[in-house]
C-alpha positions in Angstrom: 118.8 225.3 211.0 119.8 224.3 214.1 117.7 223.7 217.4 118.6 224.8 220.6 118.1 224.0 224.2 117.3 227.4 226.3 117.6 227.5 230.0 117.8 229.9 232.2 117.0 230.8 236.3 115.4 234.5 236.7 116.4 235.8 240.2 114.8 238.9 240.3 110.9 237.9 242.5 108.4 240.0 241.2 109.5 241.2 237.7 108.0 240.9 234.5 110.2 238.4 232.3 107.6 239.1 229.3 110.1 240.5 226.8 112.8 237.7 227.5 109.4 235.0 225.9 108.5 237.7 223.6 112.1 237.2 222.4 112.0 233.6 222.7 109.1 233.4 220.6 110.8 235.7 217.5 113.2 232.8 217.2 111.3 230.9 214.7 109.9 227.6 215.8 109.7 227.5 219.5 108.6 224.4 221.9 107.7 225.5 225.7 106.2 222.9 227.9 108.8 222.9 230.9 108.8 225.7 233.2 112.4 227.3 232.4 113.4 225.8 229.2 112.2 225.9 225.6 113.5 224.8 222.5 113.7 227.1 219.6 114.5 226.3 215.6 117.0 229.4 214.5 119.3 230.2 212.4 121.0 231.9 214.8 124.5 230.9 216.5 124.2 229.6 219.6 126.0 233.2 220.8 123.8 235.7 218.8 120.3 233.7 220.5 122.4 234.0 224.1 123.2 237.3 223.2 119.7 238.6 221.8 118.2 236.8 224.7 120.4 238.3 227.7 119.1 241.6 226.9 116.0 240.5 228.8 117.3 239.5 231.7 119.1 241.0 235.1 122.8 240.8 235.6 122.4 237.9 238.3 120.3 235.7 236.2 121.7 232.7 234.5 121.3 231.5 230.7 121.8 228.5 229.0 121.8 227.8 225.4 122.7 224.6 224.0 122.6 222.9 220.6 120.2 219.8 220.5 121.1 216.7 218.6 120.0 213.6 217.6 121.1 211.6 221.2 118.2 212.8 223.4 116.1 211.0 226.2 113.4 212.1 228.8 110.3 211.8 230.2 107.5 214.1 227.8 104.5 213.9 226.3 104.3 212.4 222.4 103.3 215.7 220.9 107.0 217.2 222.6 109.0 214.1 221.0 107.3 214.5 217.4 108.2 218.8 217.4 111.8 217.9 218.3 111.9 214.7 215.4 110.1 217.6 212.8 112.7 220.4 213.7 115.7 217.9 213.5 115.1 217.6 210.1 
């Protein structure tokens, strides 16, 4: 199964984004320690997450869902690195 980035920038101040991480969460493995992005292990397209997921948001927010490989680099904490090497798999 693959494992995919999730992005996205909510526009709308004040609204309750609950159901767009309640449907984050139903993706199967899921890794949130940055604000805006999470990583989830689905077996999902990359289209049906983007599509499940845009139900829970407003017209002028943005979405990103990317497919993460093995080429990756940044600055987190140990536990973050060892959930990515574990769902890579």
């Amino acid at each position: 199964m693959p494992v995919y980035c999730v992005s996205y920038d909510l526009t709308q101040l004040g609204r309750d984004y609950a159901s767009l991480h309640d449907e984050l969460k139903r993706s199967g493995a899921w890794w949130h320690h940055l604000g805006t992005t999470w990583l989830v292990h689905t077996s999902e397209a990359a289209e049906q997450l983007s599509t499940r997921l845009r139900r829970s948001l407003d017209d002028n927010d943005s979405l990103l869902v990317i497919k993460v490989g093995r080429d990756y680099a940044g600055w987190l904490p140990q536990k973050a690195w060892d959930w990515i090497e574990k769902q890579l798999q």
